[in-house]
Each structure stands twice: as structure tokens, then as C-alpha cells.
KETI-777752 format. One line per 8 residues: for each residue x, y, z of C-alpha. Coordinates in steps of 0.1 Angstrom, whole numbers. Each point is the difference from the previous one (the first is absolute). Example, Ala and Ser with C-alpha at 12.3 -4.5 7.8 and 13.67 -1.06 7.14 Angstrom:
<pts>
123/-45/78 | 14/34/-7
</pts>
This chain:
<pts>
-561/-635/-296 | -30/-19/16 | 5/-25/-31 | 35/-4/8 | -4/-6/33 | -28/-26/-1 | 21/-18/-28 | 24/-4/26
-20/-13/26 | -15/-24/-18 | 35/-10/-10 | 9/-5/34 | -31/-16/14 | 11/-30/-30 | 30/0/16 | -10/-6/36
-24/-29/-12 | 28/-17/-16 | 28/6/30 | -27/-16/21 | -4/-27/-23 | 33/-8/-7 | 5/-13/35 | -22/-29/0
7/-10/-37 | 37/-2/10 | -8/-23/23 | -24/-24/-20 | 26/5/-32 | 26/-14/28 | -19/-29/16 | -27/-5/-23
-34/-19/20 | 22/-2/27 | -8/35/9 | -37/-7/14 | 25/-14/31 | 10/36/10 | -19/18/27 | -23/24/-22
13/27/34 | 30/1/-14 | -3/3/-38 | -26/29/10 | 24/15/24 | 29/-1/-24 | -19/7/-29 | -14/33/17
30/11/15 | 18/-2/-35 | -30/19/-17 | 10/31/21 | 37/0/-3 | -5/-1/-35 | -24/24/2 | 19/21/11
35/-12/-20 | -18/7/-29 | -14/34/7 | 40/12/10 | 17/-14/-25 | -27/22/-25 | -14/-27/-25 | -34/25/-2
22/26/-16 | 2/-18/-33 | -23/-3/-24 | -5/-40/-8 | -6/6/-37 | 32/12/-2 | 18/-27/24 | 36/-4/-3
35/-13/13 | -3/25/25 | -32/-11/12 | 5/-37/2 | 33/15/22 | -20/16/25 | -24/-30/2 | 32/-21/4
9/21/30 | -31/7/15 | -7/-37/0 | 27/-16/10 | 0/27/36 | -33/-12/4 | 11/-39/2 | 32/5/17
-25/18/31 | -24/-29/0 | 30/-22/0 | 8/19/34 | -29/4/17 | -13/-34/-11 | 39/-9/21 | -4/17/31
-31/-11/6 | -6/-36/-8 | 37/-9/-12 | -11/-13/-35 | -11/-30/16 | -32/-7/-20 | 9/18/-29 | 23/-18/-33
38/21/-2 | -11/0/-35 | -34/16/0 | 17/36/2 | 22/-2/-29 | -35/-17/-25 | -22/30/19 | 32/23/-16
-4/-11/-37 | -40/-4/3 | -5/32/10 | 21/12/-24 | -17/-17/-30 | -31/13/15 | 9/34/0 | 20/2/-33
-21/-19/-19 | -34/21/4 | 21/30/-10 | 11/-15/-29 | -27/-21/-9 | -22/40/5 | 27/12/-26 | -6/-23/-23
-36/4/-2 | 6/39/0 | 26/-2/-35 | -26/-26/-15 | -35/20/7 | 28/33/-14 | 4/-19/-33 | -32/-12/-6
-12/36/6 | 25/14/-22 | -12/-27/-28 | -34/11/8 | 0/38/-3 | 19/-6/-37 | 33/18/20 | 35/-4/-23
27/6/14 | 28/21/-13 | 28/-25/-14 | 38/7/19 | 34/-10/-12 | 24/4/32 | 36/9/-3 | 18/-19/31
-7/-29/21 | 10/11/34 | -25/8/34 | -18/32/-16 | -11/-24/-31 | -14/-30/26 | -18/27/21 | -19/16/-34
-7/-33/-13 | -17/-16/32 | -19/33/4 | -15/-2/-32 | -10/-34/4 | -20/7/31 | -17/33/-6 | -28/7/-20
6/39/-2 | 32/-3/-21 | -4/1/-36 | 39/-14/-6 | 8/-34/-8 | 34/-14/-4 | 8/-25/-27 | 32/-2/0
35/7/13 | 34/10/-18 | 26/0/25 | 32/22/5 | 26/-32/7 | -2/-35/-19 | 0/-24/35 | -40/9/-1
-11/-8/-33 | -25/-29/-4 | -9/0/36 | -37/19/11 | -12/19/29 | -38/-6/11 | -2/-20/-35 | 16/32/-20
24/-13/-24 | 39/16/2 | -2/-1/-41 | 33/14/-10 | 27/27/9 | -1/32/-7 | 25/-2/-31 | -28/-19/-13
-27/25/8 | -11/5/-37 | -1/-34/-10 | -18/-10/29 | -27/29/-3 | -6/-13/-38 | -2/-37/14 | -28/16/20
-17/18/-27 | -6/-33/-13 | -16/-18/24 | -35/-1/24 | 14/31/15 | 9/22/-29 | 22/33/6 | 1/7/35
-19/37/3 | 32/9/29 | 36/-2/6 | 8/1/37 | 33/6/16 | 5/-12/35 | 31/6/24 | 35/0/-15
-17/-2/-34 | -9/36/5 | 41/3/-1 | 9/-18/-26 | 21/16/-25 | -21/-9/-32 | -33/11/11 | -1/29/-21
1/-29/-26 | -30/-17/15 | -18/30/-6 | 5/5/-33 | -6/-42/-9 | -35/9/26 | -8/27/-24 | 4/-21/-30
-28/-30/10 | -23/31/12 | 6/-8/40 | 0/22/29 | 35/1/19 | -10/6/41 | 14/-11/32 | -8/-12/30
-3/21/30 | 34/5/18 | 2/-20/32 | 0/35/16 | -34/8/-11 | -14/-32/13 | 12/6/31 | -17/35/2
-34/-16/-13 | -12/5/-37 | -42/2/-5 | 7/-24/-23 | 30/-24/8 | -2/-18/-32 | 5/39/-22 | 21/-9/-29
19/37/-6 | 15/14/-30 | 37/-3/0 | 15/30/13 | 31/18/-17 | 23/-7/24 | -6/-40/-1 | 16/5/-35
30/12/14 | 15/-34/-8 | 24/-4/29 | -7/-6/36 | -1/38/22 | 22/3/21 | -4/-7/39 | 12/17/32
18/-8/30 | -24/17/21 | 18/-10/33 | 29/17/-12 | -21/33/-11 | -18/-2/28 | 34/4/26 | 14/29/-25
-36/22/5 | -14/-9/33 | 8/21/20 | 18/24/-21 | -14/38/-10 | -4/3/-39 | -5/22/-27 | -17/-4/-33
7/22/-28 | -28/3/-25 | -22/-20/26 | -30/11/-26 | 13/-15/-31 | -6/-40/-12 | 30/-10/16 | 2/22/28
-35/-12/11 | 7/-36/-6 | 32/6/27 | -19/22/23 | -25/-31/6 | 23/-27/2 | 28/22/20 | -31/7/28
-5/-40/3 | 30/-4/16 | -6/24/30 | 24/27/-4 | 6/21/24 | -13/26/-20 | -11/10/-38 | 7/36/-18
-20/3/-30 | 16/27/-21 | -15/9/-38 | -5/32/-19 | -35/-12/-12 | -27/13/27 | -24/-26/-12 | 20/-32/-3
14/8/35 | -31/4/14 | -15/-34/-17 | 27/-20/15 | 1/19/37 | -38/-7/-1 | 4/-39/-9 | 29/-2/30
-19/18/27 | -31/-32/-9 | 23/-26/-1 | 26/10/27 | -14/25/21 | 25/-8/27 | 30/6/-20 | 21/34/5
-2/19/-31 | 9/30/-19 | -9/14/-33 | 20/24/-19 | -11/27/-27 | 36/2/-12 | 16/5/-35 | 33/-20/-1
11/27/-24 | -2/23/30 | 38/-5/21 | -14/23/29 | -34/-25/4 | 17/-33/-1 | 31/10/25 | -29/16/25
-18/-33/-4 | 26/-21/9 | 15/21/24 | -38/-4/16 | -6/-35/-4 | 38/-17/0 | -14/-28/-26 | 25/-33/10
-12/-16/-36 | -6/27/-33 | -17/-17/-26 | 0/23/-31 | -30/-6/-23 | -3/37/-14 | 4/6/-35 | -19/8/-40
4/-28/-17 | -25/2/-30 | 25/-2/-28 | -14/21/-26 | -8/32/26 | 35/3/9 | 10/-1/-28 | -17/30/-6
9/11/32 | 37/-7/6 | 5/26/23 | -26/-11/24 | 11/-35/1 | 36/12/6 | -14/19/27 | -22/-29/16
18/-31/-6 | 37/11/1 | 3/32/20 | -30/-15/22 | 22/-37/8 | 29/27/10 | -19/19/23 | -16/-34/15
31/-16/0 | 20/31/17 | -26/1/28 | 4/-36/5 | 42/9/5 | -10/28/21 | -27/-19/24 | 23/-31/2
-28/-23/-18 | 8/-35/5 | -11/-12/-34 | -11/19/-32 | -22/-15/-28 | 2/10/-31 | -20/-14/-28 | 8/-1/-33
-10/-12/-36 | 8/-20/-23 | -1/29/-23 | 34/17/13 | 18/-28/-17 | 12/15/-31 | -29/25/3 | -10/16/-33
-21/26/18 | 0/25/23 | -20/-23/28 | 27/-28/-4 | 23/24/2 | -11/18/30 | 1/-28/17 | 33/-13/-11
14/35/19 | -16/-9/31 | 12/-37/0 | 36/20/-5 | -4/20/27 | -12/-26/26 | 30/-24/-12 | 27/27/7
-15/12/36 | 1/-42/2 | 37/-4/-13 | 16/36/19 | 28/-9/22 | -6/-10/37 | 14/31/11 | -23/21/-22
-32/-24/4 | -29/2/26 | -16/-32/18 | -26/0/-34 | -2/-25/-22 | -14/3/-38 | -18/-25/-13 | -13/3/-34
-26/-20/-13 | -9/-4/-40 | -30/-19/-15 | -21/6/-32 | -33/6/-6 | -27/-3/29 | -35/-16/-13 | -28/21/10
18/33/16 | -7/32/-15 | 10/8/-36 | 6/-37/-11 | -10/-13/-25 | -27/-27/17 | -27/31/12 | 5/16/-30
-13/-37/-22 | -28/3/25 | -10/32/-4 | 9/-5/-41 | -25/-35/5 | -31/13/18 | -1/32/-22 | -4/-28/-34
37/3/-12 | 22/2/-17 | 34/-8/25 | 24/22/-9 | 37/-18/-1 | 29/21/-14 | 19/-26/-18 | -9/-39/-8
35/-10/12 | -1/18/30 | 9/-19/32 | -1/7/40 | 9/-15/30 | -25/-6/25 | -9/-7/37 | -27/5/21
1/33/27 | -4/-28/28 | 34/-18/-14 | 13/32/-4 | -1/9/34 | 8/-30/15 | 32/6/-23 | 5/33/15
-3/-11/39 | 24/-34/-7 | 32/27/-13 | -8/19/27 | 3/-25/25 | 30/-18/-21 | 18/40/-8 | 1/5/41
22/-31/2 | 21/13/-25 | -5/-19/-32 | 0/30/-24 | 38/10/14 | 18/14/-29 | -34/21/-8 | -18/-33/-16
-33/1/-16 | -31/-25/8 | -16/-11/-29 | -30/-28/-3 | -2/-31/-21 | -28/16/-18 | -2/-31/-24 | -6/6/-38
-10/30/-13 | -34/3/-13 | -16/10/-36 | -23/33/2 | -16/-17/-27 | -6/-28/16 | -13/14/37 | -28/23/-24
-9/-34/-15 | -3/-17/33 | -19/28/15 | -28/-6/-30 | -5/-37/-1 | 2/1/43 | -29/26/-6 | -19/-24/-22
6/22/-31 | 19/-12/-31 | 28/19/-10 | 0/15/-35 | -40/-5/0 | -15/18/31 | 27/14/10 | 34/20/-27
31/3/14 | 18/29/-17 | 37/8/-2 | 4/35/7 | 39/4/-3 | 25/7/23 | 3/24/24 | 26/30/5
28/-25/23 | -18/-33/-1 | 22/-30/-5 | -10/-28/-18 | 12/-27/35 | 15/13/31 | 29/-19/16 | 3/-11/39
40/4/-2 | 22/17/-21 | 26/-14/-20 | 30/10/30 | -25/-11/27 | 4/-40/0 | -25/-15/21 | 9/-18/36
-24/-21/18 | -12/9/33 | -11/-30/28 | -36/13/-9 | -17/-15/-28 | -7/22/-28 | 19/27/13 | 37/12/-16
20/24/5 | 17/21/-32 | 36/12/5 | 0/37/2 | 17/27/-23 | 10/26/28 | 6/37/-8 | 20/19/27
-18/23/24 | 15/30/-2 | -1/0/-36 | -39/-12/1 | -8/28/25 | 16/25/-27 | -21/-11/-23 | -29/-1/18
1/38/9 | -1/6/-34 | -23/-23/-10 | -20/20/28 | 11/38/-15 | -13/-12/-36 | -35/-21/9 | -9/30/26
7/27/-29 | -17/-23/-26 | 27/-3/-22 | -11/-33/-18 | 34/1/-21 | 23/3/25 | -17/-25/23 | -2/-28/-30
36/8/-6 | 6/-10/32 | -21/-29/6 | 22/-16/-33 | 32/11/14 | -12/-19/35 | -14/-27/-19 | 16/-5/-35
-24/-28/-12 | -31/27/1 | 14/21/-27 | -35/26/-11 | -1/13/-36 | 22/32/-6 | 21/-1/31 | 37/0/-9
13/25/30 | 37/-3/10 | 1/-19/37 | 5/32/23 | 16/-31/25 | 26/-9/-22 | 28/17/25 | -11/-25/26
-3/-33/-14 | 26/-8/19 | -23/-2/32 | -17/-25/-13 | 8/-33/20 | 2/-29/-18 | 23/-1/-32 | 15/31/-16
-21/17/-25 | 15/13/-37 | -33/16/-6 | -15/22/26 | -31/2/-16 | -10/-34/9 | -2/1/37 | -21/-32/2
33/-19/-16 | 25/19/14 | -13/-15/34 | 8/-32/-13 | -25/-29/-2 | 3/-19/30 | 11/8/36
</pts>
């Protein structure tokens, strides 16, 4: 600290010499010989006078909290503006008290651009001298520098590239630059050549290979690059010539401070996402919450966390934590009583299974805003469970969604997957019930309705929540391998838990106004869907492992009601934009209320009891594309098909088309 502070000194003892010089230099740059006529009391008086104004000018407008080997725009701006308050006071003393009488009306404005140069110019000419003696050091000590090809030729790229040619710690050294847009080709930044786009990426990185520089040892992405649809692509061409693929830090973690500002990380999963994530309207989110009291339902879960932080940024009046897992509730109670110890909060050990729990805590708390997280949704254990997840995900929505009716809950939040589109398991299916149920409740008649509305919201898979498939190729990695992928033509949709809550808070706030009328479904522009295969093979070569060499991938075979894709919309659900993008809204497939609520109970009588066949029976009767092996019970409904709004049904054991495809 002692260093830094007798840098700055000495920094601003230079500076004083040369504001006192400038004065008298001004004046012989403006008359020449002619200046031995002019009293020697004045120059000294003027020249003194100006050395404390600037003095203290230059100490205000904080040119000592730079460092000069780093001197900037910025810098040479505060010098502008400490500078030219510094002439424009001599200007007016020097007025009031002789009148400019003996002084040239030109003098101030040379004193302006002197000073200037003599400020400037030391920093710059110390700069230079710094980057020299840092390159003949580096030649010196033997160092070489790690060769970089850069993808994109925006700020991020200029930023790296002059910081690696100033410091001597970085090991990086950019040789050349394959822009995302063709108006930058054949131009350079800090003597970087722009050598090609990136259609040409190949060709250019075998152009390389045969010159000076050889194969460039890494490929680095910088800003919109990272979201470039064909980066997965890059990857793989990366892999091919033996070169790393990284990124740059994100402007966010420059602004926190990195140890090392010049870290080159690998890239992460979700920069290969290959679409842009989505964004919020924060101002909008933030008038739905502040203010408001709500309720989280599975506040412990991925999801539910994720919503739990972001929901307690906009100042609600207050937060109810409610989950049936004693440790995840505690974890995320703990993290909110650190970061907002001033918010009113309450959390819940509550089963939503449990009708008596959730009315009490509702009738206790009167939530204004339910968002309804709860639910199993590993595939493979309900589907040896299909009773349980009839009991969470279905029966559990009902009893949330009833307290919500009861407790006049201005919005409700239900979200969804992408797996209750034609589901082919139990899961899917589950949650193709509770979607039902919130779309009646949605759709009843005014005279029947409360003041609720029922927003669903369906996504697809969430990278890095529990039970997806990105912890379990970590886990699979660090153990040595293999990664385990069920089928080579397996694919999944995928967003990141941030995008998915940010999904989940923009329905909200669009549901309140009334967008899903009709008992409308959000769904997310989730891009295109992505290869298992291909995420295990990223995860390798990102891991500086070789797929197939240090690390097998092994096909392990389908699971018991695993689907080769998922779809965001069904085939009678035709897709309508909102005026968000990335966000659109799938017509619904309503099943009447009563009729639901019948089914329901006995959906209830059967999971409570056990009886696996009679609740699958069920569930395919509800939801006729899940059809499970070796059900083929008569639809106990068929008398009331009628009830059904929407078209008339021939068949009552097809509920889902007997409600007709579209509202």
C-alpha cells in the first residue's frame, strides 16, 4: 500500500513541475524572444497561482487513481477535464485582477494543449517503455506464449488482444481473427489480422498450420460467438487440429474481479446451447412480486430454489417456503436468512399430497402469487412408481390448485414439461393430468370460476438440476468412465435452470394479464434439440479427454418410458407468438371440470389403495397417447362423454379427443 501510494506521489509531484512550467512556455511558444519584455512579477505570480489550481484540479478530478502503465481513453479524459478547469480559473483570476492587460488572449488556449502534451505524453511515452522492457523480458527468460485463434471481432476480442500485448504474466497470444459477419474480414485490431469468417474456419485454421505460426494450440469464443448456432461444430473441427476450445470470461465476471483477468475457461455446456437464452422484463416482474405475499411449492427442488432466489430480489412482501424434504428446505431458508435477512419469510414442512396441510397453509399465509414447483420427475423411478407420481404430481397440482380457488390466489404457476406432450411414461403423463386440471379450473364458466388464474408453464430439460443427465456425465467423468447414454439417437431439449426460471416469472406476469384465456399453455423457443451423444462427447473433449480413447461412451438401451425426442407442442396445439421473444403460447385441449374432478377422485381411490392397474388404466383413458403394455380396460366414463366441452365424442374412451383439440 506504501508502494502504491508513493507511486502516486511521485506521479503527482511530475505533474505540478510541468503545470508550473507550462505557464511560462506558453508564453515564450506565443511571443518567442519577445517574452524577456514581460515583468518576471507577473509570469512568477501567474505561473504560481496556476501551479495550485492545478494542484488541486488534478488531485479532484482523480488522475492518481490510475495506474500510468495501463493509461487509457479514460485517462487522457480526466486529464482533458482536470486541465482545462485549471486554465479556465487562471483565465479568471488573471481577469479580475489585472484585466488581461499584459498577458496575449492566446497564451491560455497554447497553455491548454501544452499541458496537455505534457501530461499525456509522459504517460504514454512510460507505457511504451513498460510493453518494450515486457517483451524483451519475455524474449529473455525463453517465455512462449500459447498461440490463440479468436472467434469474433467485437469489444471482448480488442480488450483480450491489447491485454496480451502489454502484460508479461499472460501466456496467450492471439494470431489471428475469424469473424462472425463478412463487413470485418481483412481489417486488424492492434495489428491482429480479421483472416476469414467463420464459414471458413477450417480452411483458415489449415492456412495457419502452414505458416510461422503453425496450428494455433486454442480456440477462443468471445461474446455472441458463444451463441452462435454452429458452435458445437467448432468444437468438433477444434478437436480435429488437437486445439483447446475456451472462452473468455463473461463481462459479468470482469466486473466482479477475476485473480486473473486474462483466464481463458473451458467452454461451459450451456454456451453450446446454440441459441441465445432468453431475457426478462424485470420491470414488469418486478411490479407483479413487489409487494405481493408468495408461495413456493417445492421451494427445495432445482427449480423451486432457482424461483425462491430470484422471486426474494424483487421485495415481496413476503416469501413461504413450503417442501416435503427437511434438508433442501432448510438449505435454501439458510441461504435467504444470509442474503435477505430483512425479508418476511416462512418455511413450510408440508407434503402437497397432504389436502389438510396445504388448505391450513394457505388459509395461514393468504399467498397472492402460488408458484407450483413440487413434483418426481426422474422418469425411470415413476415409472416404477406410478402410483406415487399420480399422487404427487396429479392429485398434489389438485390440492394446490383447489387451495388457490379457496384462498382467492391471484395467479397460480404451474410448471410443466415438455415430457406431457404425447408422454410415453408415467412422469409425462402425470404431468399431462395436472396441465388438464389447471386448464379446466382456467376455462370454467364465470359464474363457477374464482378471481384465480392458471398459468401453466412447459419446458424441457434443465442442465445441471438434479437427475439430469449433465451431473450424472460428471460424476460418470471424474470416476474414469464410461458415460452411460441409452440410445445413440437419442435427443433432448435443453435450457439452462436460470432461463428456465426467468421463463416461469415472464408467464406469470403475462398469465395475470390474461394471455393464457381459453386455458393456453406457455411454452419456450427452446431451439434445436440436442444429441445425447453429442453433449457426452462435448463433456470429454471440454475435459481435455478424447472420446473413445480416455474416455468410452456406452449405449446402455432404453429405459422403461423413455422417448427417443420429446415435443414442445402437440400436434392439436399450434403454436401462437406472444409480444415476448422466445415465448409462445400452445392452444389448449380442455377437458370439462366436472368430468375431470370425477376422474380425479378415482384416480385418488386407486393410487391411495395401490392399485397400479386401475390407476394406469386411468391415466390412458385421461390421456390416450400414454397407452402402458397390457392395459385394454373398458372407459368406466363412457356415459359421460357428453360433458366433455369441445366437440362431441363417438368414443368415450378417449377423453383427451373428445375434448376436442383446440378451444
Amino acid at each position: 500500500m506504501s508502494r502504491i501510494l508513493q507511486r502516486s506521489h511521485i506521479a503527482f509531484g511530475h505533474d505540478i513541475v510541468m503545470a508550473a512550467l507550462s505557464f511560462p512556455l506558453a508564453l515564450y511558444l506565443r511571443v518567442g524572444e519577445g517574452v524577456q519584455f514581460y515583468a518576471f512579477d507577473n509570469i512568477l505570480f501567474s505561473a504560481g497561482v496556476f501551479t495550485l489550481i492545478a494542484a488541486a484540479s488534478f488531485w479532484f478530478f482523480g488522475l492518481y487513481r490510475g495506474i500510468w502503465r495501463y493509461a487509457s481513453l479514460n485517462d487522457l479524459t480526466r486529464i482533458a477535464k482536470a486541465v482545462s478547469v485549471a486554465v479556465a480559473a487562471l483565465f479568471v483570476i488573471l481577469f479580475l485582477t489585472t484585466r488581461l492587460d499584459w498577458i496575449p488572449r492566446s497564451a491560455p488556449l497554447i497553455q491548454w494543449f501544452l499541458l496537455m502534451a505534457l501530461l499525456g505524453g509522459s504517460r504514454l511515452a512510460y507505457r511504451i517503455a513498460k510493453d518494450k522492457s515486457t517483451a524483451r523480458a519475455l524474449v529473455r527468460q525463453g517465455t512462449r506464449r500459447l498461440s490463440v485463434l479468436l472467434i469474433g471481432a467485437g469489444d471482448e476480442a480488442e480488450a483480450f488482444i491489447r491485454e496480451t500485448q502489454r502484460s508479461a504474466d499472460t501466456p496467450f497470444k492471439v494470431i489471428g481473427i475469424v469473424a462472425l459477419t463478412e463487413s470485418r474480414v481483412g481489417r486488424n485490431m492492434h495489428n491482429i489480422d480479421v483472416l476469414a469468417t467463420v464459414d471458413q474456419l477450417e480452411e483458415t485454421i489449415q492456412k495457419l498450420e502452414k505458416s510461422r505460426h503453425g496450428v494455433p494450440r486454442r480456440l477462443v469464443l468471445t461474446g455472441d460467438a458463444l451463441r452462435h448456432p454452429d458452435n458445437a461444430k467448432w468444437l468438433e473441427i477444434a478437436d480435429r487440429y488437437g486445439m483447446t476450445f475456451a472462452r473468455l470470461p463473461k463481462l459479468g465476471d470482469l466486473r466482479e474481479g477475476l485473480a486473473d483477468p486474462l483466464q481463458i475457461r473451458p467452454v461451459a455446456i450451456e454456451d453450446l446451447l446454440g441459441r441465445p437464452q432468453a431475457r426478462l422484463d424485470r420491470d414488469r416482474v418486478r411490479d407483479m412480486i413487489g409487494g405481493r405475499r408468495v408461495l413456493v411449492t417445492g421451494a427445495g427442488g432445482s427449480i423451486g430454489s432457482e424461483l425462491v432466489r430470484q422471486i426474494a430480489s424483487y421485495g415481496p412482501a413476503s416469501l413461504t417456503l413450503v417442501d416435503a424434504g427437511e434438508y433442501n428446505l432448510y438449505a435454501i431458508d439458510m441461504e435467504m436468512a444470509e442474503k435477505y435477512p430483512d425479508l418476511p419469510r416462512e418455511s413450510v414442512l408440508g407434503d402437497v399430497r397432504d389436502r389438510t396441510r396445504i388448505d391450513t397453509v394457505f388459509d395461514d399465509v393468504k399467498p397472492e402469487i402460488v408458484f407450483h414447483a413440487a413434483a418426481y420427475k426422474h422418469v425411470p423411478l415413476v415409472e416404477h412408481n406410478p402410483n406415487e407420481g399420480i399422487l404427487t404430481n396429479t392429485l398434489g397440482t389438485r390440492n394446490v390448485a383447489e387451495a388457490c380457488r379457496a384462498a382467492n390466489v391471484a395467479t397460480m404457476v404451474l410448471i410443466s414439461t415438455d415430457k406431457a406432450v404425447n408422454p410415453a411414461n408415467v412422469m409425462g403423463a402425470s404431468k399431462r393430468l395436472a396441465e388438464c386440471y389447471c386448464q379446466a379450473l382456467e376455462t370454467l364458466p364465470d359464474d363457477q370460476r374464482s378471481i384465480t388464474r392458471f398459468v401453466t408453464v412447459r419446458f424441457g430439460n434443465v442442465l445441471g438440476s438434479t437427475g439430469s443427465v449433465v451431473p450424472l456425465f460428471k460424476r460418470q467423468l471424474e470416476a474414469g468412465g464410461p458415460l452411460t447414454v441409452t440410445h445413440e439417437g437419442i435427443t433432448r431439449y435443453f435450457m439452462t435452470i436460470a432461463e428456465a426460471v426467468e421463463l416461469v416469472l415472464q408467464s406469470a406476469e403475462l398469465g395475470r394479464r390474461g394471455v393464457t384465456e381459453g386455458g393456453k399453455i406457455f411454452v419456450l423457443d427452446m431451439g434445436r434439440p440436442v444429441k445425447i451423444v453429442d453433449l457426452a462427447r462435448q463433456m470429454i473433449l471440454l475435459s481435455g479427454l478424447q472420446p473413445g480413447k480416455d474416455v468410452e461412451i456406452k449405449v446402455t438401451g432404453l429405459r422403461p418410458g423413455e422417448k427417443l425426442y420429446e415435443e414442445l407442442f402437440h400436434d392439436s396445439e399450434p403454436p401462437e407468438p406472444t409480444e415476448t421473444d422466445g415465448v409462445m403460447l400452445a392452444a389448449p385441449r380442455v377437458v370439462d371440470y366436472d368430468l375431470i374432478k370425477q376422474v380425479f377422485e378415482a384416480l385418488e381411490t386407486s393410487a391411495t389403495s395401490r392399485d397400479t392397474h386401475a390407476t394406469l388404466a386411468l391415466i390412458s383413458q385421461l390421456v390416450p397417447e400414454f397407452q402402458p403394455p397390457e392395459i385394454g380396460v373398458k372407459s368406466i366414463f363412457a356415459d359421460n362423454a357428453k360433458a366433455v366441452t369441445g366437440p362431441s365424442a363417438e368414443d368415450g374412451s378417449d377423453l383427451d379427443q373428445a375434448a376436442g383439440r383446440s378451444a
